[in-house]
TORMI-750903 format. One line per 5 residues: number of its first residue (from 0); for each residue x, y, z of C-alpha. Coordinates in steps of 0.2 Angstrom, whole numbers, plus 5000, padded with zeros to 4 digits. Example, Ala and Ser with C-alpha at 12.3 -4.5 7.8 and 13.67 -1.06 7.14 Angstrom:
% residues 2
0> 5062:4978:5039  5068:4995:5036 .
% end
This chain:
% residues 330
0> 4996:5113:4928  4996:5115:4908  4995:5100:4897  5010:5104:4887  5019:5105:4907 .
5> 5010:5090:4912  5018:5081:4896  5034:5087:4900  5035:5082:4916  5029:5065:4911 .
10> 5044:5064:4898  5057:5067:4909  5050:5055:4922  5053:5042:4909  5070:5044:4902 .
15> 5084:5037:4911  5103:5037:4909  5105:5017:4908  5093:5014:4894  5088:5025:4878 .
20> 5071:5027:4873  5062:5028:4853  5052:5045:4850  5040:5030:4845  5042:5022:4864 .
25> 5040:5040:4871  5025:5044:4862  5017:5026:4866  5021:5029:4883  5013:5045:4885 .
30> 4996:5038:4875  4998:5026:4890  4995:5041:4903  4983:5049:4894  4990:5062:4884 .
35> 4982:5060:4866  4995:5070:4854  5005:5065:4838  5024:5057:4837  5030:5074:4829 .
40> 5023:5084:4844  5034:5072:4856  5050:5075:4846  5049:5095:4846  5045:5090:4866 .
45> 5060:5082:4867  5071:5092:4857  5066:5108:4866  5068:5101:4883  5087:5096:4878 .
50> 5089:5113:4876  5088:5116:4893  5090:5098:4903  5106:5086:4899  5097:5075:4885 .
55> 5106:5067:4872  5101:5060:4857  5106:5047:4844  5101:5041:4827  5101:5025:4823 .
60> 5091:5010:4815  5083:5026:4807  5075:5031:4823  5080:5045:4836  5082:5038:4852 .
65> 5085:5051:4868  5091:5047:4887  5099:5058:4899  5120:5061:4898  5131:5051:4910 .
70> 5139:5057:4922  5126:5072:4925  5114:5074:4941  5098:5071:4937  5084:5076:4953 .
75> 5067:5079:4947  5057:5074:4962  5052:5081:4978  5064:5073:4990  5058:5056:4999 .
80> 5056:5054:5016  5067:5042:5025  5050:5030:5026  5046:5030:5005  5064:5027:5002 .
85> 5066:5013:5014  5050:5008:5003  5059:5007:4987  5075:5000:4992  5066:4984:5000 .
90> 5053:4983:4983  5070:4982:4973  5077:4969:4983  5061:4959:4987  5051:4958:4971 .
95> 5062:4964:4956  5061:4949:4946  5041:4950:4948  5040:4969:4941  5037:4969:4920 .
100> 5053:4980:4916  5043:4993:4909  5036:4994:4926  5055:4994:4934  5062:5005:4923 .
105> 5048:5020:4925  5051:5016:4944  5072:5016:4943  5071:5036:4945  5062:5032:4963 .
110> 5075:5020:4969  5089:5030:4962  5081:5042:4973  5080:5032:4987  5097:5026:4986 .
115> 5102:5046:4987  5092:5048:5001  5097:5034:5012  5116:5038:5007  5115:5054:5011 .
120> 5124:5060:5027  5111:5077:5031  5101:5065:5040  5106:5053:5055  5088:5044:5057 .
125> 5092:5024:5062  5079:5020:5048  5092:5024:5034  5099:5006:5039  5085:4996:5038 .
130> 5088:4987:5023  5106:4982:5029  5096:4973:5043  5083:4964:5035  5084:4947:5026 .
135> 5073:4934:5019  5079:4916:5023  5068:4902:5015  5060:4890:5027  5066:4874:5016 .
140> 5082:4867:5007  5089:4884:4997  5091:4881:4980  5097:4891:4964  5086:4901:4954 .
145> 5085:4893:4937  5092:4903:4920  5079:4913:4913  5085:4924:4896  5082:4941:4900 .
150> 5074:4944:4882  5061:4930:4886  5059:4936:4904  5054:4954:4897  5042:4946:4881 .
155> 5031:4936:4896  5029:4951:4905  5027:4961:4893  5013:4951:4886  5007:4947:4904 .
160> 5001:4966:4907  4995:4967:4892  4985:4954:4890  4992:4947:4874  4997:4931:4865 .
165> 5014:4925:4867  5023:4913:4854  5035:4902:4863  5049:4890:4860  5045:4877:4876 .
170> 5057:4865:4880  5046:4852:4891  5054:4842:4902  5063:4826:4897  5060:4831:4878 .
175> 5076:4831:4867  5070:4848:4860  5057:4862:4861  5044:4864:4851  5036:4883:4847 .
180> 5015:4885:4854  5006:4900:4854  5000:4903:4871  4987:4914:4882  4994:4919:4901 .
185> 4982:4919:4915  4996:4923:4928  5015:4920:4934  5017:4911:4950  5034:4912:4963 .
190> 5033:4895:4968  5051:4892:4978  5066:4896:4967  5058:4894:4949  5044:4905:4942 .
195> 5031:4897:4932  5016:4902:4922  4999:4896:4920  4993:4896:4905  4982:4887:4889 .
200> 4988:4880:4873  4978:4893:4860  4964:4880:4853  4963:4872:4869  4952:4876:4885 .
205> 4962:4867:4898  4973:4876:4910  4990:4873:4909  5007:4876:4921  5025:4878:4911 .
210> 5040:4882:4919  5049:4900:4914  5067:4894:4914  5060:4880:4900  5056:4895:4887 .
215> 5070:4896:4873  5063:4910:4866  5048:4922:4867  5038:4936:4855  5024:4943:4861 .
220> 5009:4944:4847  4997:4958:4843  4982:4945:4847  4973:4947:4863  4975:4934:4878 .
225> 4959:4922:4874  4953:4922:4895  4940:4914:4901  4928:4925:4910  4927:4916:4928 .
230> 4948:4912:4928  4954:4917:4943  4971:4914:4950  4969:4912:4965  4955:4898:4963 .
235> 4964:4891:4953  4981:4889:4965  4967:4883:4979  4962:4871:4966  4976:4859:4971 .
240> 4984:4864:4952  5002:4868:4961  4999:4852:4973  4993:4861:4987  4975:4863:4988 .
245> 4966:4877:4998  4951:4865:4994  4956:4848:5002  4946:4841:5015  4950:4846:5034 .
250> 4957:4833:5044  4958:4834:5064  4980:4826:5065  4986:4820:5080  5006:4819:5080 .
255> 5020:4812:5092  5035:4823:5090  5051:4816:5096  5070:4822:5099  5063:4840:5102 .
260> 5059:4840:5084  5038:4847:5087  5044:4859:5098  5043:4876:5086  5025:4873:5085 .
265> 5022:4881:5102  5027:4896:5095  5020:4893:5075  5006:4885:5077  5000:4872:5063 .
270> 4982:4878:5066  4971:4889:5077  4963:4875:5087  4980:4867:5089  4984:4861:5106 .
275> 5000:4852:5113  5005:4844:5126  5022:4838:5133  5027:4823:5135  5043:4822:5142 .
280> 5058:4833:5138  5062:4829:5122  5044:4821:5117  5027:4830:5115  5010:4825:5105 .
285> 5001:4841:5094  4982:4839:5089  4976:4852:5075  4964:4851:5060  4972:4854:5043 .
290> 4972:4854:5026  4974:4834:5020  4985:4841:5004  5002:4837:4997  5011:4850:5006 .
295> 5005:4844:5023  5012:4826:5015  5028:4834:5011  5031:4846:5027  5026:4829:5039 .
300> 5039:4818:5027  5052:4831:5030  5052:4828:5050  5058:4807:5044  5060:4797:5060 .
305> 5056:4811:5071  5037:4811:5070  5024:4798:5070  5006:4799:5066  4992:4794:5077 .
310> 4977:4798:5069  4968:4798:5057  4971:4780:5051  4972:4783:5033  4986:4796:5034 .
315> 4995:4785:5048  4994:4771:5033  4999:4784:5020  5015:4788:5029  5020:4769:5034 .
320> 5018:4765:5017  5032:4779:5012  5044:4776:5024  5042:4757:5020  5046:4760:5002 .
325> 5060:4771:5007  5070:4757:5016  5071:4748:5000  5080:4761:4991  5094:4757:5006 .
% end
């Protein structure tokens, strides 16, 4: 394949019908994938491939900006098979809000694609219904995705991929107002219903987590992320810095279950050397050794009245004290 068909191809990948690019955002896109030409080379691309493909253009804030006519079938990819559409219909459901939107929108041809494929009534396989029949139904309480601008979501990624500074307008909690810092981002972290970044404070060394939803406004800066060398997110999440430490000493639990309320652990076991034993009916006991961290706190808290704690002491102590300071809020 020639350059200048290579680069074609590339352009028309990109555009969309929903969304209008710059000849500025084409050319950076295209520098991005490797093709090393000038801004006036892209616009005679693009206005010779109008000639032939429905591509529109319009002038305003003294920029040409080009994107494919509505209401006109677009298909410049090989068909998917019924497995790589199935693919992109779950990634859209399951991790769109995770995906930069540059990302997202060089991907929408795909799952425009996919949708077509799955709709389409040629084929009769059972996999085209897949993604009817699949859910994901969070183990806890369900709860509301916070409010996250759209302008600051798309800022935070952008900056996030690539790896700049970001000025931002954060609102801590229980302060009257925000207040504007200049931050670097180390990563962004799905925790629940709310998304939040890890971060530093430009000038300062310590790590820091701040909630997305609390960002007013965003504006990614032309300075580099400053990073240290040895950050890694995934430490630093075992770190116990999300209050559920991969690094918390092992502790060997002992648990009475009561009411039935244990008895799911037959099936998901809290460990690999776990073993149970019944009881009575409604009553069994569960030995396994696990991580002595807030989320094994809060997952035993949840179970209330039904569990009790027979060892270790200190986490048998831990518990009572809890549930003795609960009563008097009754």
């Amino acid at each position: 394949m020639s350059d200048a068909l290579k680069r074609h191809f590339d352009i028309l990948k990109m555009l969309s019908k929903d969304r209008a690019l710059k000849t500025h955002d084409v050319h950076q896109k295209l520098e991005t994938l490797g093709h090393d030409i000038s801004k006036r080379t892209v616009e005679r691309d693009l206005q010779s491939l109008s000639l032939t493909y429905p591509i529109v253009t319009d002038e305003k804030d003294n920029a040409l900006w080009w994107r494919y006519a509505q209401g006109v079938a677009i298909n410049l990819f090989p068909g998917l098979s019924e497995a790589e559409a199935v693919s992109f219909i779950m990634l859209k459901q399951l991790a769109e809000q995770l995906l930069p939107e540059s990302l997202a929108q060089d991907l929408e041809p795909y799952f425009q694609e996919a949708r077509r494929t799955l709709s389409s009534g040629i084929t009769k396989s059972a996999i085209r219904s897949w993604p009817d029949k699949i859910r994901t139904i969070p183990a806890n309480q369900p709860l509301m995705k916070p409010l996250v601008p759209h302008e600051v979501q798309k800022e935070v990624h952008a900056a996030l991929l690539r790896d700049q500074q970001l000025r931002v307008y954060y609102q801590a909690q229980g302060k009257p107002a925000p207040k504007e810092y200049v931050i670097n981002l180390f990563g962004l972290v799905e925790h629940g219903a709310a998304q939040y970044l890890v971060v530093n404070f430009d000038g300062h060394e310590s790590e820091r987590i701040i909630a997305l939803h609390r960002i007013h406004r965003a504006q990614m800066l032309p300075t580099k992320t400053n990073k240290p060398k040895d950050f890694d997110l995934d430490v630093y999440i075992a770190s116990g810095a999300f209050g559920f430490s991969g690094d918390a000493p092992e502790i060997k639990v002992a648990l009475r279950f009561y009411n039935g309320a244990g008895f799911h652990l037959k099936e998901t076991p809290l460990a690999a050397d776990q073993n149970v034993q019944d009881i009575d009916a409604q009553t069994l006991e569960v030995s396994a050794t696990v991580r002595d961290n807030k989320r094994f706190h809060w997952w035993l808290m949840g179970f209330g009245a039904d569990v009790e704690v027979l060892a270790p002491r200190s986490l048998r102590d831990m518990v009572s004290k809890k549930l003795y300071a609960a009563i008097a809020f009754y």
